[in-house]
LOLOMI-404394 format. One record per residue (C-alpha): residue in one letter; x, y, z; residue number from 1. Coordinates in steps of 0.001 Angstrom, whole numbers, plus 500000, padded with zeros to 6 digits. Layout:
N
a;X;Y;Z;NUM
...
! end
This chain:
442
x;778757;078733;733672;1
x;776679;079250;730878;2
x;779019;081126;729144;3
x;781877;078365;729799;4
x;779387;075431;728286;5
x;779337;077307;725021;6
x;782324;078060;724612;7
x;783483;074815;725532;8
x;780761;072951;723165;9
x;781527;075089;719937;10
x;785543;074289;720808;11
x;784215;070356;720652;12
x;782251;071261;717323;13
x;785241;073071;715265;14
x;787396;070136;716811;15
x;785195;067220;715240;16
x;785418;068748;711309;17
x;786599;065953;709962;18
x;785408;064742;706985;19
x;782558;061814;706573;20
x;782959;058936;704626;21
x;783251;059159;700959;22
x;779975;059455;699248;23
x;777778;059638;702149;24
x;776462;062759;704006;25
x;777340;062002;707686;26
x;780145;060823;710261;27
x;777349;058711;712180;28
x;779308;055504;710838;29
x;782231;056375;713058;30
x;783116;055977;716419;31
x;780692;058341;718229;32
x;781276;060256;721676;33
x;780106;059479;724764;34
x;776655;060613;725845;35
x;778284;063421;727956;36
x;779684;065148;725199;37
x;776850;064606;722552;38
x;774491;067843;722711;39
x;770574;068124;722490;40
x;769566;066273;718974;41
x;768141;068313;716430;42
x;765589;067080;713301;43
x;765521;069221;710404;44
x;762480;068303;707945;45
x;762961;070414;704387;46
x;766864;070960;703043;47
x;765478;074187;701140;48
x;767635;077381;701743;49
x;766669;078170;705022;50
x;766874;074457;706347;51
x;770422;073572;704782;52
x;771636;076729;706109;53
x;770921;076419;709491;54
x;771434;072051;709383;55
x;775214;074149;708381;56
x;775471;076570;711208;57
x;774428;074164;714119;58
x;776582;070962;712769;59
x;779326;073212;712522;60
x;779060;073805;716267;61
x;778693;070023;717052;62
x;774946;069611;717461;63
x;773958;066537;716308;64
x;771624;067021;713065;65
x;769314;065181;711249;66
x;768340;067157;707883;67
x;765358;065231;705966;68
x;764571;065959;702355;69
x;761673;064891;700333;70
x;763590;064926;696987;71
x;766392;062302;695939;72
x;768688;065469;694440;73
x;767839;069187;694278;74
x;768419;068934;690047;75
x;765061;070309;689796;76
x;763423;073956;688791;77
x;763754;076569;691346;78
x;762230;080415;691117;79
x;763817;081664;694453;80
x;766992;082161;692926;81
x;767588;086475;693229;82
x;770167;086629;696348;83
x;769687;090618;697212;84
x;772690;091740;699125;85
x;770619;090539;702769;86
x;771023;086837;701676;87
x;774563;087030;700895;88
x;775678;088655;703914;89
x;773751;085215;705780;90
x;776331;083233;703560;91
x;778964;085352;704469;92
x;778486;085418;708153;93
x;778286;081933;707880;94
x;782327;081936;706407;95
x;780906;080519;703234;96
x;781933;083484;700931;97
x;784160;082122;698423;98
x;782097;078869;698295;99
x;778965;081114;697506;100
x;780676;083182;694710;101
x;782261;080318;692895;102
x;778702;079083;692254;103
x;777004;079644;688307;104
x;775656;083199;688547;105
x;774652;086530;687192;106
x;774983;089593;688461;107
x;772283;092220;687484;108
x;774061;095246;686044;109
x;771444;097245;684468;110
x;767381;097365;684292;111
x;765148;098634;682073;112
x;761378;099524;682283;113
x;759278;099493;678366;114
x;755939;099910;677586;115
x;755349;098482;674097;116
x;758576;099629;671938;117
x;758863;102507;674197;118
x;761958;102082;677166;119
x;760359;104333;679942;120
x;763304;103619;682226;121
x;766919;102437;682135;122
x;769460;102473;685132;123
x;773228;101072;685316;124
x;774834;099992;688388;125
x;778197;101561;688766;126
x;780887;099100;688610;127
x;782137;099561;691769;128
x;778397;099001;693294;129
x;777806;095635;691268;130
x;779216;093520;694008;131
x;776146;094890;696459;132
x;773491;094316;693879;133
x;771064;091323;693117;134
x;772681;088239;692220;135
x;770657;085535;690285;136
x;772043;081801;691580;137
x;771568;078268;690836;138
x;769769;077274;694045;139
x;769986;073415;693153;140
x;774155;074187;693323;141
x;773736;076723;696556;142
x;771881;073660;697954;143
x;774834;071422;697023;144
x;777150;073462;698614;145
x;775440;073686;702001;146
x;775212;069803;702494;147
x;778621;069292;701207;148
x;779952;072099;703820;149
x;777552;070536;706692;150
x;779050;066720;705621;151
x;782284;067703;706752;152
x;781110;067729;710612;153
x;780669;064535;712803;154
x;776670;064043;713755;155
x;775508;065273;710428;156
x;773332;063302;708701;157
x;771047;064162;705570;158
x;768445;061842;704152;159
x;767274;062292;700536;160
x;763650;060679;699407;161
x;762117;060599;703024;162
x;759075;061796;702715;163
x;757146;062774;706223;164
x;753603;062136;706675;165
x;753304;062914;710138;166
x;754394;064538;713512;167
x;754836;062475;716276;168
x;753452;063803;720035;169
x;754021;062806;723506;170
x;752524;064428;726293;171
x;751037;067302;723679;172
x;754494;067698;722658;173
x;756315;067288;719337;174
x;759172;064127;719543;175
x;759704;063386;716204;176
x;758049;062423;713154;177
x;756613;059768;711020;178
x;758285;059166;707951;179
x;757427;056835;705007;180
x;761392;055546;703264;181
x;760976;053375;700091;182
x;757361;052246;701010;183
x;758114;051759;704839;184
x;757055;053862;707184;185
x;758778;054397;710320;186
x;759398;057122;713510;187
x;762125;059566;713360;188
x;762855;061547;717299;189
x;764720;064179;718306;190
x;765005;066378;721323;191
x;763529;069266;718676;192
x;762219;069385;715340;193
x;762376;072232;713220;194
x;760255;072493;709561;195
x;761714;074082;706619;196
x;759387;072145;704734;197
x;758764;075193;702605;198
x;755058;076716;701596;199
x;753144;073499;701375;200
x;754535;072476;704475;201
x;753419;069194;706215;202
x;754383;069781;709556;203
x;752797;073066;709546;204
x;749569;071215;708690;205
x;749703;068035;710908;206
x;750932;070594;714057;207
x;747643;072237;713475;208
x;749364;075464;713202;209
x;746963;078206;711138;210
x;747892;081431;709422;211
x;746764;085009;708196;212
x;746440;085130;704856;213
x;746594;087929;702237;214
x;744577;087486;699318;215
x;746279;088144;695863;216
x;745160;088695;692941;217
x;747963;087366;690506;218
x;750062;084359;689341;219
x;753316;084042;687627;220
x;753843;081793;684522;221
x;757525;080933;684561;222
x;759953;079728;681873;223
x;763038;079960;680216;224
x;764261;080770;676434;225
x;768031;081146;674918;226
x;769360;084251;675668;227
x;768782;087309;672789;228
x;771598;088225;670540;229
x;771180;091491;671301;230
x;770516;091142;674987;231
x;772641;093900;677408;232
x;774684;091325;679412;233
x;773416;091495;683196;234
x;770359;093602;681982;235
x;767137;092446;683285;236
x;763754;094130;681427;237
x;760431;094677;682717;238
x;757917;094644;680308;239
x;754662;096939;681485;240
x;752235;094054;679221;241
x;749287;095166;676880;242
x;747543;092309;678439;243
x;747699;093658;681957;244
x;750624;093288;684364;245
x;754432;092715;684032;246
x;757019;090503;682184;247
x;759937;090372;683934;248
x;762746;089401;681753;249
x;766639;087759;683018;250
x;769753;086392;681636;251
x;769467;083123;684242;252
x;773112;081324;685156;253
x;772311;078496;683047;254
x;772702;080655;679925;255
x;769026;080879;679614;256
x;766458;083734;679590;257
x;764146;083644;682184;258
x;760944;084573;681913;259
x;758109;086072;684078;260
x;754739;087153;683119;261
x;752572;087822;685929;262
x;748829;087712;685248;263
x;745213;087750;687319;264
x;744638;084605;689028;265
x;742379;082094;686625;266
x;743877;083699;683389;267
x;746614;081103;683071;268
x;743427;078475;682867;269
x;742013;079860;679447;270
x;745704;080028;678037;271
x;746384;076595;678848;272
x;743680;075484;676537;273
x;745184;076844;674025;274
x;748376;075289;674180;275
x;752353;076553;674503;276
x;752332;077865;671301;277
x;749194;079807;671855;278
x;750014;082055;675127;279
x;753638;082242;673622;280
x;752406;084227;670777;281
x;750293;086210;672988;282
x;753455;087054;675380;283
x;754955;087677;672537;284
x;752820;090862;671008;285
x;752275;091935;674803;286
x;756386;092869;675205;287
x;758412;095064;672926;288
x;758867;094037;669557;289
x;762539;092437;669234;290
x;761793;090421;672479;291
x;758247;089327;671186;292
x;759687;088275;667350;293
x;762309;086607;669584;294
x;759751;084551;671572;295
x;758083;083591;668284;296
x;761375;082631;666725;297
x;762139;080085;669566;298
x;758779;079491;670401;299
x;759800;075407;670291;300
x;762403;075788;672669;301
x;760148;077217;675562;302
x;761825;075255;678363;303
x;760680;074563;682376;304
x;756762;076386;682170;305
x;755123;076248;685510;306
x;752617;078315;686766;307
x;753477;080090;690347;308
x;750020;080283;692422;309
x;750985;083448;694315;310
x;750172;083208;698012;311
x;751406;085368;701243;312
x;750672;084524;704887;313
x;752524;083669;707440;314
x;751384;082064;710998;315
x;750183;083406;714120;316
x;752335;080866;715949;317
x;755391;079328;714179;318
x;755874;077392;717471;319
x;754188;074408;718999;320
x;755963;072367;721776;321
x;758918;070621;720269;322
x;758318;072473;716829;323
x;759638;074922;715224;324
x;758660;076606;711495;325
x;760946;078859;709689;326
x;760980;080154;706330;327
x;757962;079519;704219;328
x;756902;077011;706018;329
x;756322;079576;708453;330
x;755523;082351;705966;331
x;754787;081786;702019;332
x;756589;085294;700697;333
x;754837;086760;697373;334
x;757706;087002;694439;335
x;757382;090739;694794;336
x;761134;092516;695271;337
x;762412;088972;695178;338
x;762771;088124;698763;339
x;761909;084669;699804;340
x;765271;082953;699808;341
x;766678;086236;701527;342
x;764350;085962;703946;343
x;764717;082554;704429;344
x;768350;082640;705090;345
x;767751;085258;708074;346
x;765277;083237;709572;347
x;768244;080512;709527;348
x;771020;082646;711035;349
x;768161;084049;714032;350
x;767161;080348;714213;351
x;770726;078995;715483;352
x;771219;082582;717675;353
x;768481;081169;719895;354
x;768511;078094;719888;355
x;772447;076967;719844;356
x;773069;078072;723487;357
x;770262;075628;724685;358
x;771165;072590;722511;359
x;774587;073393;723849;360
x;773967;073708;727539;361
x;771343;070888;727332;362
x;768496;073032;728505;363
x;764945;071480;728929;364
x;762470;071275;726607;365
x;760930;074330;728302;366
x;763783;076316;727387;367
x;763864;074890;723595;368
x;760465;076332;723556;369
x;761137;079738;724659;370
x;764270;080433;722433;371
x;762073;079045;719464;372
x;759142;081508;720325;373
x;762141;084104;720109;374
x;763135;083704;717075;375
x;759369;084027;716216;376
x;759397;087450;718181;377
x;762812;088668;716562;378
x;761951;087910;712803;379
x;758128;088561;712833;380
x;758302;092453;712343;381
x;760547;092266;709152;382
x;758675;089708;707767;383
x;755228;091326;708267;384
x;756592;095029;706899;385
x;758308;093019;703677;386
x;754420;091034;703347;387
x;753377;094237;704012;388
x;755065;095934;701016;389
x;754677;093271;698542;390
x;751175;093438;698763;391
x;751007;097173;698469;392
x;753333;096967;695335;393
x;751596;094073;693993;394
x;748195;096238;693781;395
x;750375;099027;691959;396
x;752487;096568;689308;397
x;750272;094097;688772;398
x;747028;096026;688375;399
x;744987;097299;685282;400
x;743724;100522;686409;401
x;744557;104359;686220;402
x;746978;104619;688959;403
x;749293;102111;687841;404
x;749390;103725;683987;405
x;749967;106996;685682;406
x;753253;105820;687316;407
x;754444;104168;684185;408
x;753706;107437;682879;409
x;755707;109354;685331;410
x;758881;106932;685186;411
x;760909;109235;682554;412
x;760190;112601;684741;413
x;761538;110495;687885;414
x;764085;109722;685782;415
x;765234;112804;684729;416
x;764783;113992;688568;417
x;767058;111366;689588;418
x;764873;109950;691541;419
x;765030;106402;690226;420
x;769297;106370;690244;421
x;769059;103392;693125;422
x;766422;101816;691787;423
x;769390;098566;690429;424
x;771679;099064;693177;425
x;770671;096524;696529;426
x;767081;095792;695526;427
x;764232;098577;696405;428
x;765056;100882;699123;429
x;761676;100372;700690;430
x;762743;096494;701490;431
x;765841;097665;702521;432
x;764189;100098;704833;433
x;762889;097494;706834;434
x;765229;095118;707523;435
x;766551;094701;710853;436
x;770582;094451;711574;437
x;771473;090956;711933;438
x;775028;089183;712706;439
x;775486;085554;713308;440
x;776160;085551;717511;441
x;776962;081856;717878;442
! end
């Protein structure tokens, strides 16, 4: 019978995609369906990657969603933007293909490893591989898209510039939450709530849920400058600093270089003093020299600077009754190999595998709570080897001491061993290594 009610309620889902109204985000305005045929209601607080994609995959089915999102429009600066070939099979097993590769992009094609004006390291991705390799994507656009493709199902709704202050409890468990719209405050409920509130996430606070943490020892500084003249298109650098750690160099999709200099934590503080100017011209003589007169050239036109504060930890519990956490609300991922958005995007897809079939047979909140403390249990050991291997990494490519100039040293005998030849192709083997075999079940 179980069987039967899912079948029956994604039938009812793909038969509702009609479109909303014009220039709103949701079918509520029309003539709903009786009670009988409306399924468990889901809030979503956070339309990140992770929270627009699954808001996507359970509308689509005809559960009735509520997506929240703190921000009026997503036109602001993101740094999760590398899509390794993990996150585009989500968006792919999601039937969003086409839509995903018709948004502003770059494909890496090549990589390069220099120490001062020396290149220790250079690899091509064969043409025929490029379409498996990282892609670098507007996430504001990929954002966009998701809302636009979750607008055209009845019982979506999205709600930009709520901001929520609070969860709200009955009986110990989660019903809603407290939200504050244009200087009113009010209570949002749903049968479940799910946070994709991302790493300073409020419901993770106000649920009083508490986390391991991995110290680290570096930041990023982020920003953009026009692309080189003489910039390989598709090529992205990394720059082995005379200041200690990496630059990591990008052609972005906006046309723009982006920039990544990672440094100890508290260095940024006595560069700030100093001014843009300042730490530009000190980027500048720590990469090789027709990047660094190229940084001093269009020093003025240093664009979007912000300062990541690196952080990794992830929750014991994701779950509390009611509640939910996914992505980095449930666990911050350090920018090592790239793989917070991918991540995120899996946690989506495992997300609605568990929890669709009891929204859609109208299970009890005791059931909610057990498929969301499985999709805890299915996604925890890939996300703790990935943590795992950031953090060893990080020690190696962001530290100052002998054994990281050793294996900058060794790069051109790996090189010539061949032992670097996948090192552009699908992101580092050791991520790939770990990740588990996922397909979209629902």
């Amino acid at each position: 019978m179980a069987a039967r009610a899912l079948g029956a309620a994604r039938r009812r889902g793909h038969a509702r995609a009609r479109g909303p109204c014009r220039g709103c985000h949701t079918s509520a305005a029309h003539a709903g369906p009786t009670r009988r045929e409306v399924m468990k209601r889901v809030l979503i607080v956070g339309a990140g990657p992770a929270g627009a994609a699954l808001a996507y995959i359970l509308a689509s089915r005809g559960v009735p969603v509520h997506l929240l999102e703190r921000q009026r429009d997503f036109s602001r600066e993101f740094r999760g933007e590398g899509f390794q070939p993990s996150g585009q099979d989500v968006l792919r097993q999601m039937g969003l293909g086409a839509r995903f590769d018709a948004l502003p992009s770059v494909r890496m094609a090549a990589v390069s490893v220099w120490r001062g004006s020396r290149k220790l390291l250079s690899v091509d991705v064969p043409e025929q591989a490029r379409d498996n390799t990282v892609r670098i994507v507007s996430q504001p656009a990929l954002l966009e898209m998701l809302v636009e493709e979750a607008g055209r199902f009845p019982h979506f709704r999205l709600e930009r510039g709520v901001a929520v202050r609070d969860v709200v409890r009955e009986g110990g468990r989660v019903v809603g939450v407290r939200v504050e719209r244009d200087g009113h405050e009010e209570e949002l409920r749903a049968d479940f709530v799910i946070g994709t509130d991302g790493r300073n996430s409020v419901l993770r606070r106000k649920a009083g849920l508490h986390e391991d943490r991995t110290p680290q020892s570096f930041d990023i500084l982020w920003c953009k400058v026009p692309v080189p003249a003489f910039w390989r298109p598709g090529e992205a650098e990394i720059h082995a600093t005379t200041l200690g750690g990496l630059c990591l160099a990008f052609p972005s999709y906006d046309g723009m270089l982006q920039l990544g200099w990672s440094m100890r934590k508290g260095k940024f503080k006595e560069l700030r003093g100093l001014g843009v100017e300042a730490w530009v011209e000190a980027l500048s003589r720590a990469v090789r020299p027709e990047l660094g007169a190229h940084l001093l050239a269009h020093r003025g036109a240093v664009s979007h600077p912000f300062l990541l504060d690196v952080i990794c930890d992830r929750l014991v519990h994701w779950t509390a009754p009611g509640l939910l956490l996914i992505g980095d609300a449930a666990h911050p991922m350090s920018p090592v190999g790239g793989q917070g958005v991918n991540v995120a995007l899996r946690d989506a897809l495992v997300a609605a595998n568990h929890l669709f079939p009891v929204l859609a047979a109208e299970g009890s909140p005791e059931a909610l709570d057990a498929a969301a403390a499985r999709v805890q249990g299915e996604r925890l050991p890939e996300v703790s080897d990935i943590q795992t291997i950031q953090t060893r990494q990080a020690r190696f490519l962001v530290g100052t001491g002998l054994l990281p100039r050793l294996m900058l040293a060794a790069l051109p005998l790996l090189d010539k061993l061949g032992a670097t030849r996948n090192f552009a192709v699908g992101g580092d083997r050791r991520f790939r290594g770990v990740l588990r075999p996922l397909r979209l079940a629902v």
